[in-house]
TIDRENVO-267305 format. One record per residue (C-alpha): x, y, z. Coordinates in steps of 0.5 Angstrom, whole numbers, padded with zeros to 4 digits, always signed. Example, Ala and Ser with C-alpha at 12.3 -4.5 7.8 and 13.67 -1.06 7.14 Angstrom:
BEGIN
+0025-0009+0016 +0027-0002+0014 
***
This chain:
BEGIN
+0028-0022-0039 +0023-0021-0033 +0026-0021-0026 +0025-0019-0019 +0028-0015-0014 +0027-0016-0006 +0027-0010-0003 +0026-0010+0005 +0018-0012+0004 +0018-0008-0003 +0018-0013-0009 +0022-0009-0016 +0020-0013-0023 +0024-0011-0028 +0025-0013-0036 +0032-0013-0037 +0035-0012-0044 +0041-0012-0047 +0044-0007-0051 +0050-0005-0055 +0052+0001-0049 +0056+0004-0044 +0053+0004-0038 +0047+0001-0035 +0040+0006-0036 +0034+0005-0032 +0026+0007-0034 +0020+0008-0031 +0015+0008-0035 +0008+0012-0034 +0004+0004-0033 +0009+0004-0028 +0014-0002-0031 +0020-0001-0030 +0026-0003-0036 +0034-0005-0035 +0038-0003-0041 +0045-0006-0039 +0051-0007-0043 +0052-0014-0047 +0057-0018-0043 +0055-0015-0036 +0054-0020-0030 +0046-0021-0027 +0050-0019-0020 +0052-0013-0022 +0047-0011-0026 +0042-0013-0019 +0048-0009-0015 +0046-0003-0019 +0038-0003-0019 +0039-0005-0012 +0041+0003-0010 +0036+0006-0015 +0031+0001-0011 +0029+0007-0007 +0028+0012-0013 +0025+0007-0018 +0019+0006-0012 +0018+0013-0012 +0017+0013-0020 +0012+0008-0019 +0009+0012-0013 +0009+0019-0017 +0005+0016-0024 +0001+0013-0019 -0002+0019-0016 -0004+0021-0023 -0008+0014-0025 -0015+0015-0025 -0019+0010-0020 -0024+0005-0024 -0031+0007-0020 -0035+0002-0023 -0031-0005-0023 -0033-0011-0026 -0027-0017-0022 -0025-0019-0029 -0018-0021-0031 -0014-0015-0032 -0017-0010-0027 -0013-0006-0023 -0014-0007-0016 -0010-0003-0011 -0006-0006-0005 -0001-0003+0000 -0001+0004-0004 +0001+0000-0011 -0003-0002-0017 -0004-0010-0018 -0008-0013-0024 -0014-0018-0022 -0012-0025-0024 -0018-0029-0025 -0017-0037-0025 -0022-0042-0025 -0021-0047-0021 -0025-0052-0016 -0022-0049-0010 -0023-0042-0007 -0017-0037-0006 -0013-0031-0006 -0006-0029-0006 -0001-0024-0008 +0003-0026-0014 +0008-0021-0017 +0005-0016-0019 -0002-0020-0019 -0008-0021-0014 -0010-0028-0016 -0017-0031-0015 -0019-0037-0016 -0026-0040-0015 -0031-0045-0020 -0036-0039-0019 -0035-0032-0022 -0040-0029-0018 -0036-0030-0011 -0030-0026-0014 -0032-0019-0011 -0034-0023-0004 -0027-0027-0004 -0023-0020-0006 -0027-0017+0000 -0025-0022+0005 -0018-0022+0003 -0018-0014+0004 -0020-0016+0010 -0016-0021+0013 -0010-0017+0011 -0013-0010+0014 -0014-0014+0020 -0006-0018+0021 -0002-0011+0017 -0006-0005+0021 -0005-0008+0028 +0003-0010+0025 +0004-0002+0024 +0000+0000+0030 +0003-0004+0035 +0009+0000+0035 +0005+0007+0035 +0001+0006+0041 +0007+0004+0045 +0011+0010+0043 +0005+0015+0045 +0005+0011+0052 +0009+0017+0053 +0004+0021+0054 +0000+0016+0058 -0005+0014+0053 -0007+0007+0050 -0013+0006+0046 -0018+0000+0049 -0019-0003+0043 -0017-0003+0036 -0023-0005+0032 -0023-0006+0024 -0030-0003+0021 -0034+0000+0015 -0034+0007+0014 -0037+0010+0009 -0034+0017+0010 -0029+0016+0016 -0022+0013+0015 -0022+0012+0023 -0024+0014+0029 -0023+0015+0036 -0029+0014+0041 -0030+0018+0049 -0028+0010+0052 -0021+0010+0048 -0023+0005+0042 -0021+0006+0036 -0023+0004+0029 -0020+0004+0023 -0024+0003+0015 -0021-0003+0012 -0020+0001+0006 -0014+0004+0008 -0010-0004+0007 -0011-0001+0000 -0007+0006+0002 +0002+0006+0003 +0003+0004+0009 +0005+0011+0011 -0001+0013+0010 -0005+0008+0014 +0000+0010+0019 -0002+0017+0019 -0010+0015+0021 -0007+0012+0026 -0003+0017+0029 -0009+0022+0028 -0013+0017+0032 -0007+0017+0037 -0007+0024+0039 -0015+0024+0040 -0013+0020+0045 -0010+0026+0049 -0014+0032+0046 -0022+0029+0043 -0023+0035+0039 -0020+0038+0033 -0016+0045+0037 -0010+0047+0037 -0006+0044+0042 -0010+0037+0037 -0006+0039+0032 +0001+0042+0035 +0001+0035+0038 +0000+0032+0031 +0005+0036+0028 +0010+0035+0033 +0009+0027+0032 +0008+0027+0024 +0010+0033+0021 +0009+0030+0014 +0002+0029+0015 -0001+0034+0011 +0003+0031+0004 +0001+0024+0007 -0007+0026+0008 -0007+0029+0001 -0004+0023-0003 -0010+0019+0002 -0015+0023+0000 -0012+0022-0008 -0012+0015-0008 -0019+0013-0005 -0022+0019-0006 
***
C-alpha cells in the first residue's frame, strides 16, 4: 500500500505492508524508497503517528544514499530519468499531451507537451520559475537579518554561471546560478549568506571568513555536500 506523509514542506512516500510481527519497522532502502512494516491489525493513525516521529531520520536516510548517487552527465529527457530539485532525486515523467506543462507530482517531475523536442526547454523554464519564487522566499529573511550589520543588497538577480554558484558585485548586487533550485534548501541558503558577507568585507580575508563562521557555522558540511551534488 503506497501513501504520503506531510512533513512541514517536505513529502514521505511510503510502501506500507502488513506482517505477522510485534512492532513497527521502517526502512530506507539505498534508491531511497522508504518501506513500513507494521504489525497486522495495526490502525492507519497509528502507524502514521509513528512514521511522523522518525520523519526527521527517514529524510536523512534518504540525503545520505543520495550523496552517494552518481549524477547522470548526458541526459536524454526521457521517462524515468532522475532529475534533482530542492536537494532530492525525482524521476522525469513524460506525458504526451496537447498542452505544455510542468508540475511536481509525488515523486515525479511531469511534463506534458505533443512535441518531445521541448522537453528540456520546458524542464528548463520550470527550474527557472522555481529559482526565481524559492531563492527570494529563502533570502528574504536573510537580508533582514544582516541589516544588523547595515547592509542590504541593491539587487537580487537570477543568472547563468557556468563556474559560480553566486556572486556579489562592488555596487551591492547579487547573483545567483539557478542551478542551485536543484541543491537542499540549506545550501542555497549558504550561497546566500556567503554573498551576504561580501557585503560587509569584498574580499575573501579573515575577517570575510570569521564573519561567515559566526553567521554559518556549518557551511563547510553545506558547501562540500553543494559541490557533491552539482559538481
Amino acid at each position: 500500500m503506497r501513501r504520503t506523509l506531510i512533513y512541514g514542506s517536505e513529502e514521505i512516500v511510503y510502501n506500507l505492508n502488513f506482517r505477522e510481527r510485534k512492532t513497527l519497522g521502517i526502512t530506507v532502502h539505498p534508491d531511497r524508497s522508504t518501506e513500513v512494516n507494521a504489525p497486522v491489525g495495526s490502525s492507519i493513525e497509528k502507524i502514521e503517528e509513528k512514521v511522523r516521529k522518525r520523519a526527521s531520520w527517514i529524510l536523512k536516510q534518504q540525503d545520505h544514499f543520495l550523496s552517494f548517487e552518481p549524477r547522470n552527465t548526458v541526459r536524454k529527457y526521457v521517462s524515468g530519468e532522475s532529475h534533482l530539485y530542492l536537494g532530492r532525486q525525482y524521476q522525469l515523467l513524460v506525458v504526451k499531451s496537447n498542452e505544455e506543462i510542468v508540475k511536481h507530482t509525488g515523486r515525479n517531475i511531469e511534463v506534458r507537451t505533443s512535441d518531445v523536442s521541448k522537453i528540456e526547454q520546458l524542464l528548463e523554464s520550470w527550474y527557472l520559475e522555481k529559482a526565481r519564487a524559492w531563492f527570494h522566499t529563502i533570502a528574504q529573511p536573510l537580508i533582514e537579518h544582516f541589516k544588523k550589520y547595515e547592509v542590504a543588497p541593491n539587487k537580487l538577480e537570477i543568472r547563468k554561471m557556468p563556474h559560480r554558484w553566486g556572486s556579489c558585485s562592488t555596487n551591492g548586487r547579487i547573483l545567483l546560478n539557478p542551478e542551485l533550485i536543484k541543491a537542499p534548501k540549506v545550501c542555497i541558503e549558504y550561497v546566500i549568506i556567503h554573498e551576504l558577507c561580501h557585503l560587509v568585507h569584498r574580499d575573501h580575508t579573515q575577517a570575510f571568513f570569521d564573519l561567515q563562521e559566526k553567521e554559518f557555522p556549518e557551511w563547510k558540511k553545506w558547501k562540500n555536500k553543494l559541490e557533491i551534488l552539482l559538481a
